[in-house]
Structure formats: structure tokens, C-alpha cells
C-alpha positions in Angstrom: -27.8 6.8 82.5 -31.2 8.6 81.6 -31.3 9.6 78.1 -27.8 7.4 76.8 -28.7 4.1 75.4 -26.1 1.7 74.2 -28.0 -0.5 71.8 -25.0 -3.0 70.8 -24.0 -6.7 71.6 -20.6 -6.1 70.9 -19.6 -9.1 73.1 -21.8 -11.1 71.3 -20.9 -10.0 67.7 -17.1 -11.2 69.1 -18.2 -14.4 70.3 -20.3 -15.0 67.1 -16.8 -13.7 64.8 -14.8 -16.1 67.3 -16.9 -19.0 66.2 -16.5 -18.6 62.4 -13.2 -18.4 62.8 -13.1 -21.0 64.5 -15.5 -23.0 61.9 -13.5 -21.3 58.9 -10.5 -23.3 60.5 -11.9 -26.7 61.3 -13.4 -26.1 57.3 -9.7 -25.6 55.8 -8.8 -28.4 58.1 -11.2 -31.0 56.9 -10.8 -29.7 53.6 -6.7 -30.6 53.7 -7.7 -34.1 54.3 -10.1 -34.6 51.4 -8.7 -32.3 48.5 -4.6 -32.5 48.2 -3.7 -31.2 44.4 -2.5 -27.9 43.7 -5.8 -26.3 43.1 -6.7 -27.1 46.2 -3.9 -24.6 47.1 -4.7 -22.4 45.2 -8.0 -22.1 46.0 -6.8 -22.1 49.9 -4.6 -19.2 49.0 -6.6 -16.9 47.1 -10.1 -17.5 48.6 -9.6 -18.9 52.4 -6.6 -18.2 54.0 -7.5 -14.2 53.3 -10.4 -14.5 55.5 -8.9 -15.5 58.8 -6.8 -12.1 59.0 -10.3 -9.9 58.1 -11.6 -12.0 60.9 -8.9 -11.6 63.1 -9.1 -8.2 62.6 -12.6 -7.4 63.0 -12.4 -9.5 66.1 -10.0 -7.6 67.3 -11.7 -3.9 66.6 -14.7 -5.0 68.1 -12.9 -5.9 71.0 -11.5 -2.5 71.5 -14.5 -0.9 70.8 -16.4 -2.8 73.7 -13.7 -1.6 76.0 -14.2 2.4 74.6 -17.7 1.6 75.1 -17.4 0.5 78.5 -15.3 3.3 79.5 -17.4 5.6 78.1 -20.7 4.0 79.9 -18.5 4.4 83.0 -17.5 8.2 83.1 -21.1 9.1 81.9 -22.7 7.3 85.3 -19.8 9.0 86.8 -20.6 12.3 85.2 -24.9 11.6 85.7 -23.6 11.0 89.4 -22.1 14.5 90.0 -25.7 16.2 88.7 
């Protein structure tokens, strides 16, 4: 593909949201064992549990945009082919 560059690490920026998530879970987790009153719950409900559907989210975005991406790459060689 002379002159198209894809300069992302979209599979990377997944694995890396994946990972946080994953952390943000183990974090609300450890945090359930330590801190039990209703604050706790309210903190949980207005500051953490909002996070994990962002997350989800992005995650999932990303992931369609890698496969755009990757189709795209895909009919440009196919196109660069034809030349």
C-alpha cells in the first residue's frame, strides 16, 4: 500500500481497555470486601459502576473500528493490485 499508512494500534488500545476493565472489576471487588456501609454504595453507584459501561463501550467501538480498518486495508491492496 504505497502512499496509505495506518498509524494505529487499535488492537492494542482494546487489549489495554480490556485490562482496566478488568482491574476496574477486581478494584470494586476488593473494595466490597473492605468497605460495606451505605456510602460505600453510594460511592459505587455514582462514581464506579458508570465506568464499566463507558468502557464497555469504547471497547466495543474500537473493536469495530479495527474490523473497518481492516477491510478497508484489504480492498486498497486489492484496489493497488489492479494498477
Amino acid at each position: 500500500m504505497s502512499g496509505v499508512q495506518f498509524s494505529h494500534d487499535l488492537p492494542g488500545s482494546i487489549q489495554r481497555l480490556t485490562r482496566m476493565l478488568n482491574d476496574l472489576r477486581t478494584n470494586i471487588t476488593a473494595l466490597n470486601e473492605t468497605w460495606k456501609d451505605k456510602k460505600s454504595q453510594e460511592f459505587q453507584t455514582e462514581h464506579l459502576l458508570p465506568i464499566e459501561p463507558v468502557i464497555t463501550g469504547a471497547i466495543t467501538s474500537l473493536s469495530d473500528l479495527a474490523e473497518l480498518s481492516g477491510d478497508i486495508q484489504k480492498k486498497l491492496r486489492e484496489a493497488e493490485s489492479m494498477l
